[in-house]
C-alpha positions as CSV (number, residue, x, y, z in Angstrom):
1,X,19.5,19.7,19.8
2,X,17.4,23.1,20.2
3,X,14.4,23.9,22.3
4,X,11.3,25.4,21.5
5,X,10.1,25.6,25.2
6,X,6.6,26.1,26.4
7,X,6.1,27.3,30.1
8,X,2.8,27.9,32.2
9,X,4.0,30.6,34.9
10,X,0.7,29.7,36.8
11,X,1.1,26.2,36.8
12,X,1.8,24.2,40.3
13,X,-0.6,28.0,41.8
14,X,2.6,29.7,40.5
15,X,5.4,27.3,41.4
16,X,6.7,26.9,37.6
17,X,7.3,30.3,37.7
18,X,10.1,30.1,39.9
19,X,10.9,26.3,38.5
20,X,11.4,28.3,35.3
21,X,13.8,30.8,36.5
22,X,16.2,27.6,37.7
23,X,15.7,25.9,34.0
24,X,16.6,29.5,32.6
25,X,20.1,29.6,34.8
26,X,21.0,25.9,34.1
27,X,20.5,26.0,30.4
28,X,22.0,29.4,29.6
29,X,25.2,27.6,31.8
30,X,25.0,25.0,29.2
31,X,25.3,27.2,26.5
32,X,21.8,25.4,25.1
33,X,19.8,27.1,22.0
34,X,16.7,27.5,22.9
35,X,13.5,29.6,22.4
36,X,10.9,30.3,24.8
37,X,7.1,31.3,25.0
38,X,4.6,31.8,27.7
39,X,1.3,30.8,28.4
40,X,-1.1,33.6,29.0
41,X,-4.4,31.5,29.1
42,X,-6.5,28.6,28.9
43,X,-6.0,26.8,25.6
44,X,-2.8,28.8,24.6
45,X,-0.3,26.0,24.3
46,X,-2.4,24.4,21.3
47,X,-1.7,27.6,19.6
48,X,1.7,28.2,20.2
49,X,3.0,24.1,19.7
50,X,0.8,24.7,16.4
51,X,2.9,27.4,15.5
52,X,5.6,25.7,16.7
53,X,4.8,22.8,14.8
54,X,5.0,25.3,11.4
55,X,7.8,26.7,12.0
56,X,10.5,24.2,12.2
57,X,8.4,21.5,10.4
58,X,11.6,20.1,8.5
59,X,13.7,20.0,11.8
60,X,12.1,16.9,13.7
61,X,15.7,15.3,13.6
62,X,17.3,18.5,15.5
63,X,14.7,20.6,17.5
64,X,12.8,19.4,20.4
65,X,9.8,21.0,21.6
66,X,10.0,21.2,25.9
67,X,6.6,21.5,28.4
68,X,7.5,23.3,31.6
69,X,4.2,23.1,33.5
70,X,1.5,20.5,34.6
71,X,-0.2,18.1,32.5
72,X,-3.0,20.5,31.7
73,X,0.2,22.2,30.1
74,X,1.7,19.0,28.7
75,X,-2.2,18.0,27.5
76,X,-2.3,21.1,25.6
77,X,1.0,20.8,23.5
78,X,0.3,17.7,22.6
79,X,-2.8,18.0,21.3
80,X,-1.1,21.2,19.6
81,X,1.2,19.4,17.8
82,X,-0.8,16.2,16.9
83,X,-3.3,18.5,14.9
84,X,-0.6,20.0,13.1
85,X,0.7,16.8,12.0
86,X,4.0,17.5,13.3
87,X,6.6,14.9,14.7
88,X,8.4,17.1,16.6
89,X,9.4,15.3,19.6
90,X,7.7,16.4,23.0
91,X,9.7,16.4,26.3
92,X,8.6,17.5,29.5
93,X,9.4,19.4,33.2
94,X,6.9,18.4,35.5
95,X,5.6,21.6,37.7
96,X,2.0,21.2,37.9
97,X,-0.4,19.8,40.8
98,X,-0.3,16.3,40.0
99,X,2.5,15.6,37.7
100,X,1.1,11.9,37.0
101,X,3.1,11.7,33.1
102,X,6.3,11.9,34.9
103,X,5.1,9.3,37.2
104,X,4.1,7.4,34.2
105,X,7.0,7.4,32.1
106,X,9.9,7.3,34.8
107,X,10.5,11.2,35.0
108,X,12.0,12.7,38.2
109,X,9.5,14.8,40.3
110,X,12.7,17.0,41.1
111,X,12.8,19.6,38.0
112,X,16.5,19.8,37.7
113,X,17.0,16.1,37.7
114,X,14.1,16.1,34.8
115,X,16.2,18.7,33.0
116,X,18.6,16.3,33.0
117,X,16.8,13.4,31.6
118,X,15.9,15.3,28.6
119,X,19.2,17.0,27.8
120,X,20.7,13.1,28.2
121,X,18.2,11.9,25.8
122,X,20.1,10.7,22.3
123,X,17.1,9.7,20.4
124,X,13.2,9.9,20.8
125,X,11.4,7.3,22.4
126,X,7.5,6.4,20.9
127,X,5.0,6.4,23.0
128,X,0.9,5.4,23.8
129,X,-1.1,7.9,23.2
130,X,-5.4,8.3,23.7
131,X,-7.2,9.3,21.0
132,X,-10.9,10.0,21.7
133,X,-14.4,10.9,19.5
134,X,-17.0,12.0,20.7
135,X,-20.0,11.0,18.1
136,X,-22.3,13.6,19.8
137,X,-20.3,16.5,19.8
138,X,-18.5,15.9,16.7
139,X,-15.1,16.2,18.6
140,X,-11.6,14.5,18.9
141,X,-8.8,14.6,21.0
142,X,-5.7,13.4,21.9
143,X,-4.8,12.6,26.2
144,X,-1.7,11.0,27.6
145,X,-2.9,10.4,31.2
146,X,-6.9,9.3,31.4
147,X,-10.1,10.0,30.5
148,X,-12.6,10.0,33.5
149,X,-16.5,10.7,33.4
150,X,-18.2,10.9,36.9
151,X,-16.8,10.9,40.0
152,X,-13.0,11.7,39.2
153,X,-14.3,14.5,36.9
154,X,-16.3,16.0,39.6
155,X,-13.4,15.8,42.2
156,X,-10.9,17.6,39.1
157,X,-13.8,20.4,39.1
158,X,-13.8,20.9,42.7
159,X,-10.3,20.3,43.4
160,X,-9.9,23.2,40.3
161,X,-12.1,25.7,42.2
162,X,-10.5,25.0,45.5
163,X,-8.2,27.4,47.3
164,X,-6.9,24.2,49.2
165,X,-5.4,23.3,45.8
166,X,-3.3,26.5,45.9
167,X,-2.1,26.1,49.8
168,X,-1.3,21.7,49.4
169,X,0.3,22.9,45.8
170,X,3.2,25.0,48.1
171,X,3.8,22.5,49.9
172,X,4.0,19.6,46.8
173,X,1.1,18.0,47.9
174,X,-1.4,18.3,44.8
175,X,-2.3,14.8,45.6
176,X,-3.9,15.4,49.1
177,X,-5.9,18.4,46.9
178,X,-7.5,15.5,44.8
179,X,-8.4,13.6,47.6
180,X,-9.7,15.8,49.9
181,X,-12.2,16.5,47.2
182,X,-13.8,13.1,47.1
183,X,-15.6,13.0,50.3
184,X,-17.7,15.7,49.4
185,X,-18.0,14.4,45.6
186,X,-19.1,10.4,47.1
187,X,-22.0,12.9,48.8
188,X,-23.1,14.8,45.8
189,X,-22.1,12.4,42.6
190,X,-25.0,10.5,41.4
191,X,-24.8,7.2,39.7
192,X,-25.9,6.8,35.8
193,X,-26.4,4.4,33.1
194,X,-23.3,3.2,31.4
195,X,-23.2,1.0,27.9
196,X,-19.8,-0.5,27.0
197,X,-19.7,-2.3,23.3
198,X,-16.5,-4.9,22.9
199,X,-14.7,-5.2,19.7
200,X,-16.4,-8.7,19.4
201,X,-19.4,-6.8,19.9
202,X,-21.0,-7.8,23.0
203,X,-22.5,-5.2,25.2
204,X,-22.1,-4.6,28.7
205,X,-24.9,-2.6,30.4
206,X,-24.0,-0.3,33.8
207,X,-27.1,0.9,35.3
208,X,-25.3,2.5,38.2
209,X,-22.0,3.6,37.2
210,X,-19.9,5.8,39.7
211,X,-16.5,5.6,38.7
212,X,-15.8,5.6,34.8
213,X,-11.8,6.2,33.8
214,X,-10.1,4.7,30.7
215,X,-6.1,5.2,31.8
216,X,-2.9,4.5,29.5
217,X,-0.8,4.8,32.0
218,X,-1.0,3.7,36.1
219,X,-1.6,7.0,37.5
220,X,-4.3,9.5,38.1
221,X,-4.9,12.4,40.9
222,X,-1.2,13.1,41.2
223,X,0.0,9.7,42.1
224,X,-3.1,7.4,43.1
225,X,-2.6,3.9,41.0
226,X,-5.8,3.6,39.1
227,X,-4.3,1.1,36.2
228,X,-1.0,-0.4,37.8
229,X,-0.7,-2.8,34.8
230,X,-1.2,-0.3,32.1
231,X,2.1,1.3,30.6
232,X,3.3,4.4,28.2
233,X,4.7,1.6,26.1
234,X,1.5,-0.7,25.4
235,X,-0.8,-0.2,22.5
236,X,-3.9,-0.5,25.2
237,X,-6.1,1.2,27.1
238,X,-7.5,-0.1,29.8
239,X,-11.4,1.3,31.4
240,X,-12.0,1.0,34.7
241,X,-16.0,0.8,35.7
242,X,-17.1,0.7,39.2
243,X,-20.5,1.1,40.2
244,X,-22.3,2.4,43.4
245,X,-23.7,0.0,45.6
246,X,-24.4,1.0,49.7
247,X,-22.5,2.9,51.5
248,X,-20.1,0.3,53.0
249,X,-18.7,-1.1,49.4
250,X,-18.7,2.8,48.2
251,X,-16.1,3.4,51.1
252,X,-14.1,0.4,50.2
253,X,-14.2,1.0,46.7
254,X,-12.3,4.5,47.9
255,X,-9.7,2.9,50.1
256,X,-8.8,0.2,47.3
257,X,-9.0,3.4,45.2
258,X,-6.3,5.4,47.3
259,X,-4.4,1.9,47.8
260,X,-3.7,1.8,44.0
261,X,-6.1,-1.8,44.2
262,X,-9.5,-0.7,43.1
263,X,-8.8,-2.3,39.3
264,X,-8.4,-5.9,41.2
265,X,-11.4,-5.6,43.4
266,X,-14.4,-7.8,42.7
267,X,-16.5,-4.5,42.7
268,X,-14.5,-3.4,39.4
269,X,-14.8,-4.1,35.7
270,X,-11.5,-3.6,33.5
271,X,-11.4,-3.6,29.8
272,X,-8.5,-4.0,28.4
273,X,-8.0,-2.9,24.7
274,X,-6.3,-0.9,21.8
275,X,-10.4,0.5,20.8
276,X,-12.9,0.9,22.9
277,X,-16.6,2.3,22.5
278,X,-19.2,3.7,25.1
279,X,-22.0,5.8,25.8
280,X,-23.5,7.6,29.0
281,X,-26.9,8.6,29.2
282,X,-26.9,11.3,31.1
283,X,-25.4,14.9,32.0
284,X,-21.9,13.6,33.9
285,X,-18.5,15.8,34.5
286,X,-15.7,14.5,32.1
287,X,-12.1,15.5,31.9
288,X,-9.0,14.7,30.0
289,X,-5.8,15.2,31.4
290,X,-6.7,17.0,34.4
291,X,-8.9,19.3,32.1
292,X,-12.4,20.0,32.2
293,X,-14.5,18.8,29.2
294,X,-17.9,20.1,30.8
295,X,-20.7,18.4,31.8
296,X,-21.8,16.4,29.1
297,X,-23.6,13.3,27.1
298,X,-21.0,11.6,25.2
299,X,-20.7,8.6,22.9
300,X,-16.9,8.2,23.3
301,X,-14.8,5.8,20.9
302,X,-11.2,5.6,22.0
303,X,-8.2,3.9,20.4
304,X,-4.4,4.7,20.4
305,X,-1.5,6.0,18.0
306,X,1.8,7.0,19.2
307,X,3.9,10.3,19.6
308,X,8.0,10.6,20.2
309,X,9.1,11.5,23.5
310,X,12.3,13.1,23.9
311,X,14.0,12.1,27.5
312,X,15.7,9.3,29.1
313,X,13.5,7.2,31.5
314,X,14.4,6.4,34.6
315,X,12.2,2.7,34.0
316,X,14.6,2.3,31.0
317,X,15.2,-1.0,31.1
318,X,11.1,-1.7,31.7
319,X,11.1,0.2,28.0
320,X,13.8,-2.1,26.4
């Protein structure tokens, strides 16, 4: 196999930088083809996995197209190569903040082990991916992780802007970042109305919505459980609404949230489908991936399709 392989220097505050530098050595041992391209800003890797995507568009069987970053990074390529209607596999070297795709498809956290996994690989392996459109704004997109409105978008704007982000990332704990944001976000985040429609088409009204995420696989915030029964390999996603009651439940809601439980609490709804359709009625924060959509209105109608993965699991035999 060859490499088209797309790194994020900044990712992880700067840590893929050096993570990089180790890939570099290792493959260059192995005597492995490979090409390489940086990031330079936001948005970049959809242009360069487009072009990607272009250029070896006959080679799906022999050239593998390799994230080193986070899953902003990861996000980014996909959505890249979806829109260019390519089928070029996608693997993946975790080095972000959070890392939650490796947690949710069985990657090691260690990036030389990852390396690894992807060079073993002998054939792609098809996974769930989330497909979103936004009726209001006219817009689609394609996320592997979740798709939060409310309070976990307002923590990913915070936790963004935070210079705690940068110190916990040195010390590999992006997850602590997430959480230390959510105090302030239970303070400030308002609730707001909520309208889900079912496929048999009954409608679910949530005056007081707080916590709004449709996940496709368990994990969100770099390693927080918010869907433990979801999986890469499902043709589901499953949306998770909680809303804000007093101040007591709201705290419990946030321990069962940090416990990886919330989804099973008797304060939770969970929908469970390959389509799903909603609306909010008001300005909230959304995000995708780990990446800010703004603060928005949206009318959001989400199914699935699947995308080939290139690198051995270590949940194999949950895959087979």
């Amino acid at each position: 196999m060859e490499y088209s392989i797309i790194v994020n220097p900044l990712a992880g505050s700067g840590r893929a930088k050096k993570i990089w530098q180790q890939l570099q050595n290792r493959l260059n041992e192995l005597n492995i083809v490979y090409q390489v391209v940086e990031t330079r800003y936001h948005g970049h890797a959809v242009d360069l996995a487009a072009r990607i995507a272009h250029r070896f568009a006959s080679a799906a069987a022999t050239h593998v197209v390799m994230v080193v970053g986070g899953d902003g990074t990861l996000h980014e390529t996909l959505n890249g190569l979806i829109k260019a209607n390519s089928s070029l596999p996608l693997a993946y070297i975790p080095a972000g903040s959070g890392n939650d795709f490796a947690r949710g498809y069985g990657l090691s956290q260690d990036p030389m082990t990852a390396l690894k996994q992807v060079l073993d690989a002998q054939h792609p392996t098809p996974i769930n991916v989330g497909h979103y459109y936004d009726a209001i704004k006219q817009e689609e997109g394609y996320f592997l992780n979740n798709l939060g409105i409310g309070f976990d978008a307002a923590i990913v704007s915070q936790a963004n802007a935070s210079r705690a982000k940068k110190r916990l990332n040195r010390w590999h704990l992006g997850n602590l970042s997430y959480m230390s944001q959510a105090l302030g976000v239970l303070y400030n985040q308002e609730p707001f109305e909520t309208m889900i429609q079912e496929k048999n088409g009954h409608h679910h009204l949530f005056p007081k919505t707080f916590i709004l995420i449709a996940s496709n696989h368990p994990y969100i915030g770099g390693g927080f459980k918010i869907a433990p029964d979801e999986s890469l390999q499902s043709s589901t996603l499953e949306l998770l609404v909680v809303e804000r009651r007093n101040w007591l439940i709201t705290f419990w809601c946030l321990r069962q949230f940090a416990r990886g439980k919330l989804n099973h609490s008797r304060f939770a709804k969970c929908f469970r489908a390959s389509r799903l359709h909603y609306v909010t009625t008001s300005l909230e924060f959304a995000q995708t991936d780990g990446e800010e959509m703004g603060s928005r209105f949206m009318d959001l109608t989400l199914d699935t399709c699947q995308y080939p993965f290139w690198g051995t699991s270590l949940k194999e035999k949950q895959f087979n």
